[in-house]
C-alpha positions as CSV (number, residue, x, y, z in Angstrom):
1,X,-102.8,8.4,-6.0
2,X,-101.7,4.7,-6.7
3,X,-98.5,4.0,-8.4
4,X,-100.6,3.5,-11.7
5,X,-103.1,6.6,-11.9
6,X,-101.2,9.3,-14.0
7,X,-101.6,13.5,-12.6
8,X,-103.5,15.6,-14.8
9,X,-100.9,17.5,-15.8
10,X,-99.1,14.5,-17.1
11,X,-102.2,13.4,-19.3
12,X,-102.6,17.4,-20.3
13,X,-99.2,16.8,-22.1
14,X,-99.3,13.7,-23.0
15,X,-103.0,14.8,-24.8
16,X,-101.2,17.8,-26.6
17,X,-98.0,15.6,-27.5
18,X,-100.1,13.1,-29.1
19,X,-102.2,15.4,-31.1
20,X,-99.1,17.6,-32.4
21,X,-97.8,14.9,-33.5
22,X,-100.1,14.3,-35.9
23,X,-100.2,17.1,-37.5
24,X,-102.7,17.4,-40.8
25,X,-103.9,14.1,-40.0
26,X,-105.0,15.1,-36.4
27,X,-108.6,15.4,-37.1
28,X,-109.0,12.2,-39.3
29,X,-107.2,10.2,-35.8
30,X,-109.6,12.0,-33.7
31,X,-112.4,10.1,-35.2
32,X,-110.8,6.8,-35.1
33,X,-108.9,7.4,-31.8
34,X,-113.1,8.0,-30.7
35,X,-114.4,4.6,-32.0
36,X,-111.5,2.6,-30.9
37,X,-112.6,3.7,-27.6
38,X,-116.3,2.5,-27.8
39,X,-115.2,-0.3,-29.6
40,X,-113.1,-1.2,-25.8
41,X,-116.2,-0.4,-23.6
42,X,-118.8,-1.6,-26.1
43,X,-116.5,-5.0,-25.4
44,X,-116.1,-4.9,-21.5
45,X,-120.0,-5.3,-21.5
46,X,-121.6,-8.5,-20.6
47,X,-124.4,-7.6,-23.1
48,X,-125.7,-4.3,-25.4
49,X,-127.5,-1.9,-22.8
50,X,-131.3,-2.2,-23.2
51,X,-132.2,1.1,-24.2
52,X,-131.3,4.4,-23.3
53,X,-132.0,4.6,-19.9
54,X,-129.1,1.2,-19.5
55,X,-126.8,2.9,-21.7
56,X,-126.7,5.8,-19.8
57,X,-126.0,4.1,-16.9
58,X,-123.3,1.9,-18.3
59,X,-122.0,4.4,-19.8
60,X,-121.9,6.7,-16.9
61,X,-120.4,3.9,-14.6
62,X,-117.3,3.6,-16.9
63,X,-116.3,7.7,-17.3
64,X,-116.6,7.4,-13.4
65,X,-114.9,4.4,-13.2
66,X,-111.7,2.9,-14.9
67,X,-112.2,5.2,-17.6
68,X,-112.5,9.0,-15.7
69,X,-111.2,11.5,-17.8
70,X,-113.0,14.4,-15.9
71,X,-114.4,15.0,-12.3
72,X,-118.0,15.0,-13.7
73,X,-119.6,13.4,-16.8
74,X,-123.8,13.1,-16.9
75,X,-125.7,11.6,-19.8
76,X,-129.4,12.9,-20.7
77,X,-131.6,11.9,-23.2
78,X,-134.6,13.9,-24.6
79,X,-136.9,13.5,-27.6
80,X,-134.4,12.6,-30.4
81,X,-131.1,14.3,-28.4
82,X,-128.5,13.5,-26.1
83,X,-125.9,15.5,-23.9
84,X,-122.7,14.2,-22.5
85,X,-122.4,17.3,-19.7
86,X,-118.2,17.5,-18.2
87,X,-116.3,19.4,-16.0
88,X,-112.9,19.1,-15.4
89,X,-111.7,17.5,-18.2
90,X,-108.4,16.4,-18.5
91,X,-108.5,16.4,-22.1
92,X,-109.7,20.2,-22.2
93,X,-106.7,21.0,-20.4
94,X,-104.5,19.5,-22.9
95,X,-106.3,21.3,-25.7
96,X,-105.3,24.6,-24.2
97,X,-101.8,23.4,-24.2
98,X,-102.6,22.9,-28.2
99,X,-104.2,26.6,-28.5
100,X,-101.4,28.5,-26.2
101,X,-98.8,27.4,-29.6
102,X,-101.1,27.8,-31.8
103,X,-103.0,24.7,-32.2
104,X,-106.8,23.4,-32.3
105,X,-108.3,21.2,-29.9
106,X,-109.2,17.7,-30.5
107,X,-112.1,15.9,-28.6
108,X,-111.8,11.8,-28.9
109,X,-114.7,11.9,-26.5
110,X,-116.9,13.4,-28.4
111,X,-116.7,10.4,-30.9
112,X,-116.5,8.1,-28.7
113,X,-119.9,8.8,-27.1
114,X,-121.2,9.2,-30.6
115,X,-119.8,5.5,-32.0
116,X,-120.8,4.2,-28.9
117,X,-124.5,5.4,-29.0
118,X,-124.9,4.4,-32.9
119,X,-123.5,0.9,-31.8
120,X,-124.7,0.5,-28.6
121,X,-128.0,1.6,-29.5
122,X,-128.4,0.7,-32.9
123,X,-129.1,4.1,-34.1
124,X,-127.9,6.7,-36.2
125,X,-126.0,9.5,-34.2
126,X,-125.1,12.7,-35.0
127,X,-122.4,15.4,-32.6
128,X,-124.1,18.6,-33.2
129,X,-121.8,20.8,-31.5
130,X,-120.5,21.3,-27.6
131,X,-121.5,24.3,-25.8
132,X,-118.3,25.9,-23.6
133,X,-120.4,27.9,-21.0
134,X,-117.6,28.0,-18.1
135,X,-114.0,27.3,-17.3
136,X,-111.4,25.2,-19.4
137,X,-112.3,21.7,-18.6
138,X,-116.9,22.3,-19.1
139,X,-119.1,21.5,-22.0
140,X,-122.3,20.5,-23.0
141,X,-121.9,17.4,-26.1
142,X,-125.0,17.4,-28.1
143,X,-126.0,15.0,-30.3
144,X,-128.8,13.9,-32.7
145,X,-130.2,9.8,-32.0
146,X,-132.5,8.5,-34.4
């Protein structure tokens, strides 16, 4: 680990600490804290992606890259839909620090990926839910892109 990367457990807390914090108006900051974040990345590119098939790409490279939050993240597109598929999110873990006193979960990547596909690919997106099939730290986001 470099001097700068921070341990999971540090960004587990510092995820939960954030979020309690906010109390009532958790859920409203989740949204913005989501489309503040595409608004960065939608920035660090040298152009919009062409088309899905770019986008996934780019966006792929950047959850991989200077902005990896979990060990795996995979973008698919299908007829209308899209699926951000993670394990071992660092953020999950700092949700079940929220749950274990009595909290909810809050997901900024799940709003981020949605602001950045309506922006990024000019189309209107929708979250439709997140599936939880395994462990703390795995879903399945799913969205509607029209």
């Amino acid at each position: 680990m470099s001097s700068h990367d921070f341990s999971k457990e540090f960004f587990a807390a510092y995820h939960a600490s954030v979020f309690e914090s906010l109390g009532d108006e958790a859920v409203k900051y989740n949204a913005r804290i989501g489309s503040l974040l595409a608004n960065r990345w939608l920035k660090t590119l040298a152009s919009l992606p062409e088309g899905k098939e770019d986008f996934k790409k780019a966006m792929e490279a950047w959850m991989r890259g200077p902005f990896r939050f979990a060990d795996i993240t995979e973008l698919s597109f299908s007829d209308g839909a899209a699926t951000l598929y993670v394990k071992g999110c660092d953020i999950c873990q700092g949700n079940e620090i929220l749950r274990r006193s009595g909290g909810k979960g809050y997901c900024p990547i799940s709003q981020l990926v949605k602001s950045a596909m309506g922006k990024g690919l000019k189309a209107h997106v929708e979250l439709t839910g997140s599936e939880k099939p395994g462990p703390v730290g795995e879903c399945y986001l799913k969205y509607k892109v029209e």
